[in-house]
C-alpha positions as CSV (number, residue, x, y, z in Angstrom):
1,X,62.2,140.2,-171.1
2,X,62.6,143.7,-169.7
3,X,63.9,146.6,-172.2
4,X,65.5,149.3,-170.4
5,X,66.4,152.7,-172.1
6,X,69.4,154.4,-170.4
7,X,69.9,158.0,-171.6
8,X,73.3,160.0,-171.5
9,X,73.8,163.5,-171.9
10,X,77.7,163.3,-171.8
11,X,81.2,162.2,-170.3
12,X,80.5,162.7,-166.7
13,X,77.3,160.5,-166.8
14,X,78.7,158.1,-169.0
15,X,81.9,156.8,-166.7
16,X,79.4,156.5,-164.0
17,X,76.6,154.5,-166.2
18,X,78.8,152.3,-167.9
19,X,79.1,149.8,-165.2
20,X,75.3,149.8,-165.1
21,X,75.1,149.3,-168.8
22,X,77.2,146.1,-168.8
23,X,75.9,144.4,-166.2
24,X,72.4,145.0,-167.4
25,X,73.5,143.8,-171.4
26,X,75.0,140.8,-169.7
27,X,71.9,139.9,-168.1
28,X,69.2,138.1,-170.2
29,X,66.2,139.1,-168.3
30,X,66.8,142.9,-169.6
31,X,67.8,144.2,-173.2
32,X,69.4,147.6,-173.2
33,X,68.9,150.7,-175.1
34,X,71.2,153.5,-175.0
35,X,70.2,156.9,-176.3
36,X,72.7,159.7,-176.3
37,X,72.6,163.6,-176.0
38,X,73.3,166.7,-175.1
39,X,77.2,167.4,-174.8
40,X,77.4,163.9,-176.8
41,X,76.2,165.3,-179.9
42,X,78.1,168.8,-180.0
43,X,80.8,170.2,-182.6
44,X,84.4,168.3,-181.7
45,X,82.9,166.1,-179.0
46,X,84.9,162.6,-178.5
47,X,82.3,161.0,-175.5
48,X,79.9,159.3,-178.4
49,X,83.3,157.6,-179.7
50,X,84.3,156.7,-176.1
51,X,80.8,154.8,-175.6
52,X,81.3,153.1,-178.7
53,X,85.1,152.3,-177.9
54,X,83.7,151.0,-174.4
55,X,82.0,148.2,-176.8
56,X,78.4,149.4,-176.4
57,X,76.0,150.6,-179.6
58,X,74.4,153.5,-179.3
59,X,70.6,153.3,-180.7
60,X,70.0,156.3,-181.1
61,X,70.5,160.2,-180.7
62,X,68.8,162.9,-179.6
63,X,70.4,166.5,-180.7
64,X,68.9,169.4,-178.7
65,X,71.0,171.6,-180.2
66,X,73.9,172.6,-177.8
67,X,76.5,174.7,-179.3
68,X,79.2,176.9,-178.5
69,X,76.8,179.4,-177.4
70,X,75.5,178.7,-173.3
71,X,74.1,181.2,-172.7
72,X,70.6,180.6,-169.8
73,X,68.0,181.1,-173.0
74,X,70.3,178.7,-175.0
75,X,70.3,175.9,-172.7
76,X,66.2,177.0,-172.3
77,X,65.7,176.3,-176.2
78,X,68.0,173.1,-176.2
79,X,66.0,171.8,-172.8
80,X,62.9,171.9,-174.8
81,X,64.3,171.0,-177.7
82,X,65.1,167.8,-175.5
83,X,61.7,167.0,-174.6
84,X,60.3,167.1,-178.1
85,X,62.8,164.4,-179.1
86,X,62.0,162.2,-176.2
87,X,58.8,162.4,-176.6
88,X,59.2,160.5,-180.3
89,X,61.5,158.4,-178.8
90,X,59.6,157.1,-176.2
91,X,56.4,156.8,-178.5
92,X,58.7,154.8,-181.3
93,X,60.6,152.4,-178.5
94,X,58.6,152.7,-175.5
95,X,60.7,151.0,-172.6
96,X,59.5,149.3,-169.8
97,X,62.0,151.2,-167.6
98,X,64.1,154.7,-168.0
99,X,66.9,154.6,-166.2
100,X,68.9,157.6,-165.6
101,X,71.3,159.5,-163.7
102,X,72.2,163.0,-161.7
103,X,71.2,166.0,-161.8
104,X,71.7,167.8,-165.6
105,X,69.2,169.6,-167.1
106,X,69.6,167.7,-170.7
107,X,68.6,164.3,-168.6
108,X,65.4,166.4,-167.0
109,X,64.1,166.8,-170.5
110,X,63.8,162.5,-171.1
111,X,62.3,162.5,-167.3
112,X,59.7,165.4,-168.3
113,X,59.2,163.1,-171.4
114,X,58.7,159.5,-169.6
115,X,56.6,161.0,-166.9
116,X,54.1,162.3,-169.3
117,X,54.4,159.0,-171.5
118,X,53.6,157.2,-168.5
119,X,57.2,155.0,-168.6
120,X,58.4,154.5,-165.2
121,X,62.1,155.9,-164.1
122,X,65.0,154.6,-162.2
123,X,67.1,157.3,-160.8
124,X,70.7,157.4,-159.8
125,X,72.5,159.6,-157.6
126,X,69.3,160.9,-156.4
127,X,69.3,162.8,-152.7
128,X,72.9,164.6,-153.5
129,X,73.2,168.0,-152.1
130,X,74.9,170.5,-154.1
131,X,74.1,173.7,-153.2
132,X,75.9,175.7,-155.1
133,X,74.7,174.7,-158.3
134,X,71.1,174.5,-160.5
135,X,71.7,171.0,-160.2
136,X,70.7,170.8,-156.9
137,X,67.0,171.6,-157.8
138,X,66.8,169.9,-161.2
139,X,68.3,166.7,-158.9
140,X,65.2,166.7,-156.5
141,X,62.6,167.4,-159.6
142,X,63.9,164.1,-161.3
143,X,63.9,162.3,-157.9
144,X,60.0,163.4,-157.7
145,X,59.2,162.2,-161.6
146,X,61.0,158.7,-160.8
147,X,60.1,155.2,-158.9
148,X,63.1,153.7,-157.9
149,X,66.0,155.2,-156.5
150,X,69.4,154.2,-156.0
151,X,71.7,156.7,-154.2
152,X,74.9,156.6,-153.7
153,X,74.7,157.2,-149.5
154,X,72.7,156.7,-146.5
155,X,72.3,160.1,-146.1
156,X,71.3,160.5,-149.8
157,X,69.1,157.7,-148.9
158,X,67.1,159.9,-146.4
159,X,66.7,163.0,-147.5
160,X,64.9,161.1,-150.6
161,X,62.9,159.3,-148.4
162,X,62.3,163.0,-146.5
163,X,61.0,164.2,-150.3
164,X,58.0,161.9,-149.5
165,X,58.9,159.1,-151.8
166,X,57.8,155.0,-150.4
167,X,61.0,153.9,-148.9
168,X,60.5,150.5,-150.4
169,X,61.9,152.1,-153.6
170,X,64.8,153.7,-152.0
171,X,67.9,152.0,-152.3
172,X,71.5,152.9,-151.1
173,X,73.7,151.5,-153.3
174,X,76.8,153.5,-154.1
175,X,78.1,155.5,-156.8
176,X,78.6,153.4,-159.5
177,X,81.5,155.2,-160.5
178,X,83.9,153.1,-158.4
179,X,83.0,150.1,-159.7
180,X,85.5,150.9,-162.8
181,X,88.3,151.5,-160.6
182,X,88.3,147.7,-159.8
183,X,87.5,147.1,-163.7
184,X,89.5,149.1,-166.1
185,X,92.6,148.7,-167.5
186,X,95.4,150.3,-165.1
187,X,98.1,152.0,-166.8
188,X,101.3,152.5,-165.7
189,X,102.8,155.9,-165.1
190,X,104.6,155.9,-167.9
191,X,102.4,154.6,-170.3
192,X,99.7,156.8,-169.4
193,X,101.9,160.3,-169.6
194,X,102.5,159.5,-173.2
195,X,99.2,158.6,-173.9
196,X,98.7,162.2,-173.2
197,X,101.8,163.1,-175.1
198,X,102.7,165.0,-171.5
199,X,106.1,164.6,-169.9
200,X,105.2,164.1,-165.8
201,X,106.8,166.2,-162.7
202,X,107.4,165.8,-159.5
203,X,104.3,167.4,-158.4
204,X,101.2,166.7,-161.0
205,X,97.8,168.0,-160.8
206,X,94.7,166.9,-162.2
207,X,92.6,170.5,-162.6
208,X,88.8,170.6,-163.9
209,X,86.1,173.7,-163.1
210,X,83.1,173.9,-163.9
211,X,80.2,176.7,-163.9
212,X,79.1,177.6,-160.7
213,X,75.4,178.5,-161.4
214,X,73.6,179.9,-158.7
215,X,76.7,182.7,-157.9
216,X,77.2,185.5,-160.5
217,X,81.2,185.1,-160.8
218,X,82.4,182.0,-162.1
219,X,84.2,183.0,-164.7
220,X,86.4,185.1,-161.5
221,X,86.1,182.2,-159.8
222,X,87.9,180.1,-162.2
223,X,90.8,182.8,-163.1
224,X,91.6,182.9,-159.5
225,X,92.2,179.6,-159.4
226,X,94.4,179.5,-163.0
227,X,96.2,182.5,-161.2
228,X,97.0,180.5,-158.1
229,X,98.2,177.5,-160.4
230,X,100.5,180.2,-161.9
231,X,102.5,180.7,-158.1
232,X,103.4,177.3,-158.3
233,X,107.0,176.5,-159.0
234,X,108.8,174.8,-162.2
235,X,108.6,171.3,-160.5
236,X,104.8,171.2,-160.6
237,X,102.7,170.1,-164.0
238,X,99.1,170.6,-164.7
239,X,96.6,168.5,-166.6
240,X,93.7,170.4,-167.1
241,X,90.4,169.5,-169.0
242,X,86.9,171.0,-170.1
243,X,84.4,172.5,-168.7
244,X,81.0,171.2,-168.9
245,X,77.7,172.9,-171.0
246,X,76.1,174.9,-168.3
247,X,76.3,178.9,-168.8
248,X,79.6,180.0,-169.0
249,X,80.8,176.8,-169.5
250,X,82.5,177.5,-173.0
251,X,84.3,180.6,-171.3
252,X,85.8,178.8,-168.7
253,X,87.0,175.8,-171.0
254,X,88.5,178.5,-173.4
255,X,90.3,179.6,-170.6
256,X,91.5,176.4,-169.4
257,X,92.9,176.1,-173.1
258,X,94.5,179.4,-173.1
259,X,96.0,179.0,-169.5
260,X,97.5,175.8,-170.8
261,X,98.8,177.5,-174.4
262,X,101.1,180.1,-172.3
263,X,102.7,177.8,-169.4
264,X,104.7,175.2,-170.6
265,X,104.4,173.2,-167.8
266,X,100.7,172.9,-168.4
267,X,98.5,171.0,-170.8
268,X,94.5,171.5,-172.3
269,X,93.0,167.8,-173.0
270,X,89.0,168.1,-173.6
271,X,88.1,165.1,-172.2
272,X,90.0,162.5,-171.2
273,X,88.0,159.4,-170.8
274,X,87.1,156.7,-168.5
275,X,90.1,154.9,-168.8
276,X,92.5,158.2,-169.1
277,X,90.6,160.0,-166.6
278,X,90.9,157.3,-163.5
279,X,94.4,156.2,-164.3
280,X,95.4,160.2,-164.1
281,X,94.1,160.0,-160.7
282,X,96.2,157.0,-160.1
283,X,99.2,159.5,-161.3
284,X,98.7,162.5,-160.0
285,X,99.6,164.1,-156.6
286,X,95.8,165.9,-156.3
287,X,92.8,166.9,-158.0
288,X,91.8,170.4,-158.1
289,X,88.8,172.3,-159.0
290,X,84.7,171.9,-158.0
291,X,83.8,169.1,-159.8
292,X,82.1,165.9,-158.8
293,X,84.8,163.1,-159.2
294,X,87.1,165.0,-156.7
295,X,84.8,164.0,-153.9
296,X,83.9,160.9,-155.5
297,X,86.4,159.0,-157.2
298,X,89.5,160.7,-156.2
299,X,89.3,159.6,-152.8
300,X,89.2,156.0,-154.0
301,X,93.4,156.5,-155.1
302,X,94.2,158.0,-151.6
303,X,95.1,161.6,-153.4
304,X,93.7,164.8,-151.7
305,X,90.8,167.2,-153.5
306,X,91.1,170.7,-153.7
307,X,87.6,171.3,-153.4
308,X,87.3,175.2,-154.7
309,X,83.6,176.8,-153.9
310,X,80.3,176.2,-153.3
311,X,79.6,174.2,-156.2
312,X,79.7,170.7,-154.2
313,X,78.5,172.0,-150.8
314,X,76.1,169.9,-149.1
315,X,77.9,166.5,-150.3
316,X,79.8,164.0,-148.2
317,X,83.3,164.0,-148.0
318,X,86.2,162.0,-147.3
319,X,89.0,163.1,-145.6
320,X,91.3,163.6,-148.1
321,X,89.2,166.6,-149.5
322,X,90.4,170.2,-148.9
323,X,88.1,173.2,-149.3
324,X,89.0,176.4,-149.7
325,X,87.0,180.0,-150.6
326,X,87.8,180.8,-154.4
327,X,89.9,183.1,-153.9
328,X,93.9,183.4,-155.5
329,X,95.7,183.2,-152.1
330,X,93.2,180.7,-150.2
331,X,93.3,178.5,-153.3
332,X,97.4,178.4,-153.5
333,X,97.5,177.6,-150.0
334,X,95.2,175.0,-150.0
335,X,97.5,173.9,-153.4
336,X,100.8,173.9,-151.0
337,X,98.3,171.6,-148.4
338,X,97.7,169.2,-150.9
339,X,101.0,168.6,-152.2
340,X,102.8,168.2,-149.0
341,X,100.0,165.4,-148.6
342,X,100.9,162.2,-149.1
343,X,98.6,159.7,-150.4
344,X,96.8,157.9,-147.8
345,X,94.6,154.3,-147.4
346,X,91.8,154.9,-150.0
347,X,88.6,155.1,-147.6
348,X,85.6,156.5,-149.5
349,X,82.2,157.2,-148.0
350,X,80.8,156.6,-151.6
351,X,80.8,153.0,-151.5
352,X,82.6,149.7,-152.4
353,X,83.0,149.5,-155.9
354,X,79.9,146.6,-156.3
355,X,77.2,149.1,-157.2
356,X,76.1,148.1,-160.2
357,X,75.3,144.4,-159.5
358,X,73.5,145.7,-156.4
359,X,71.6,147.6,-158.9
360,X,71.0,144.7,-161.8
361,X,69.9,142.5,-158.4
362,X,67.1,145.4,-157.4
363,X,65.8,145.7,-160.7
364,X,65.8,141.5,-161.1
365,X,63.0,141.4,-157.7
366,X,61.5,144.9,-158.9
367,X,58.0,143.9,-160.1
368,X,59.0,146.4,-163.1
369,X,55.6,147.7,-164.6
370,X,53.3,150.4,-165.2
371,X,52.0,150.0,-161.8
372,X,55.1,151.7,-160.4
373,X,54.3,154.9,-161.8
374,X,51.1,155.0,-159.5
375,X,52.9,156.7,-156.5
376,X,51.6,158.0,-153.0
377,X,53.4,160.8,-151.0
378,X,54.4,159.7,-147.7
379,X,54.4,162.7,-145.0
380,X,56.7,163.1,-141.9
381,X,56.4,165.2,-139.4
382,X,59.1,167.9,-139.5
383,X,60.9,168.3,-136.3
């Protein structure tokens, strides 16, 4: 029996892990652990419920302290606040596997943790490119602490491969984040507007932003774009939801709310779910913003992405996505693109929807032990 810890540090991770999760509980070769943190665990948070709701147990919890202040030396403190906790709970429930996911600094603490307790790691998502963002570096210092690697590209694939790791661990698998597209419960338009207690449009838009942290302006950034949603006429609604706990994120979710408290046509939901979250895309006309699921699950429901920034350069994307310089008029224009789009064949280069059994299949042939943590860097010559 294999006993596999999966950490998560919030919403985001969670609709992509959850997939993972089951198929590993369903298998009887593995025993899962789940161990929750970071955005989890702050004041008003609904994610810990959701993984609950999902039908999983959480084992445990690991606060690191994450309030409404984010400022850089508060997400410092909390990050090493992280590691302490992982550390005792690694030395109480040592697992013969870590498996985690992305690129957030509260999931960096548990890899600092296993690498020094000597448990191996298998990474999701690993070999991204996001170069607008912190992420982007704390991304390829977890794919250097872990073994395996699942990513959720070819190209991903490479460039992980290129950071010197044994290609024998690498593993293209997809994002597992379309697998619940295929799985969840659809909702009907109807039913899922008044799950949100939101009367629907003939144009509506599914808006999240998040910090951009390596530029100096997000917070301009994101009330350019609330201005530009502004211009757009009655016959357009807006969904909008948090921000995530990186600096400045608190500002820009606080905004979000207040944006949505003086236009009527507009609505502030924290988070919305799994469940909510993918049927919205089913709903809406586009997604706006600079976060993750517009490149990768919005292009699974055929809607276009108003892709706003630098935040997700470097990624893949599918055709449906439209970027634009944050900027008022650039980003209304690029709204008016969107919603003269009509929604086209879903084609996404993120993969099929089957990742997480290609995963649990992996992991089954993996000789999973100690041993893996005994890696050798493999060099290439560069050009």
């Amino acid at each position: 029996m294999t006993h596999i810890t999966v950490i998560t540090g919030g919403r985001a991770d969670w609709g992509l892990l959850s997939p993972v999760c089951r198929a590993i509980e369903n298998d009887p070769n593995f025993t899962l652990r789940i161990v929750a943190c970071g955005q989890h665990l702050m004041a008003n948070a609904t994610s810990l419920a959701a993984i609950k709701n999902d039908g999983f147990s959480v084992n445990a919890t690991i606060d690191m302290g994450l309030t409404q202040a984010d400022k850089a030396r508060d997400i410092t403190i909390a990050l090493g606040k992280g590691i302490t906790g992982f550390a005792q709970e690694f030395d109480e429930h040592r697992p013969d596997l870590l498996l985690i996911l992305g690129d957030r600094y509260e999931i960096m603490g548990a890899v600092q943790a296993a690498l020094i307790a000597k448990v191996p790691v298998a990474h999701l998502c690993g070999g991204d490119i996001t170069e607008g963002a912190i992420d982007d570096a704390i991304r390829h210092a977890m794919t250097k602490m872990s073994h395996l690697h699942f990513t959720t590209n070819e190209d991903a694939k490479k460039r992980v491969i290129q950071l010197g790791e044994t290609p024998n661990t690498v593993h293209n698998v997809g994002n597992p984040g379309l697998d619940h597209i295929h799985t969840i419960e659809k909702m009907d338009r109807d039913t899922f507007f008044k799950s949100i207690n939101f009367t629907p449009n003939i144009y509506n838009l599914l808006v999240t932003f998040h910090p951009v942290t390596l530029e100096q302006n997000s917070l301009e950034q994101c009330q350019n774009m609330l201005d530009a949603l502004a211009m757009l006429k009655n016959d357009t609604n807006i969904i909008l939801t948090g921000s995530n706990a990186d600096p400045e994120g608190m500002q820009i979710t606080q905004m979000a709310k207040d944006f949505a408290a003086h236009n009527q046509n507009s609505i502030f939901i924290e988070s919305l779910g799994s469940k909510r979250y993918l049927n919205a895309l089913r709903h809406v006309n586009a997604m706006v913003g600079n976060s993750s699921s517009g490149l990768y699950e919005a292009p699974s429901f055929g809607i276009p992405t108003v892709n706003i920034g630098t935040r997700q350069q470097g990624r893949i994307k599918a055709s449906t996505v439209i970027d634009c310089i944050p900027e008022k008029d650039a980003i209304f224009s690029a709204l008016q693109q969107a919603m003269q789009t009509p929604k086209v064949t879903p084609c996404n280069p993120y993969g099929d929807g089957n990742t997480a059994q290609r995963i649990l299949d992996i992991l089954k042939e993996t000789n999973i032990s100690p041993q893996l943590c005994n890696k050798v860097f493999l060099s290439y010559d560069i050009l």
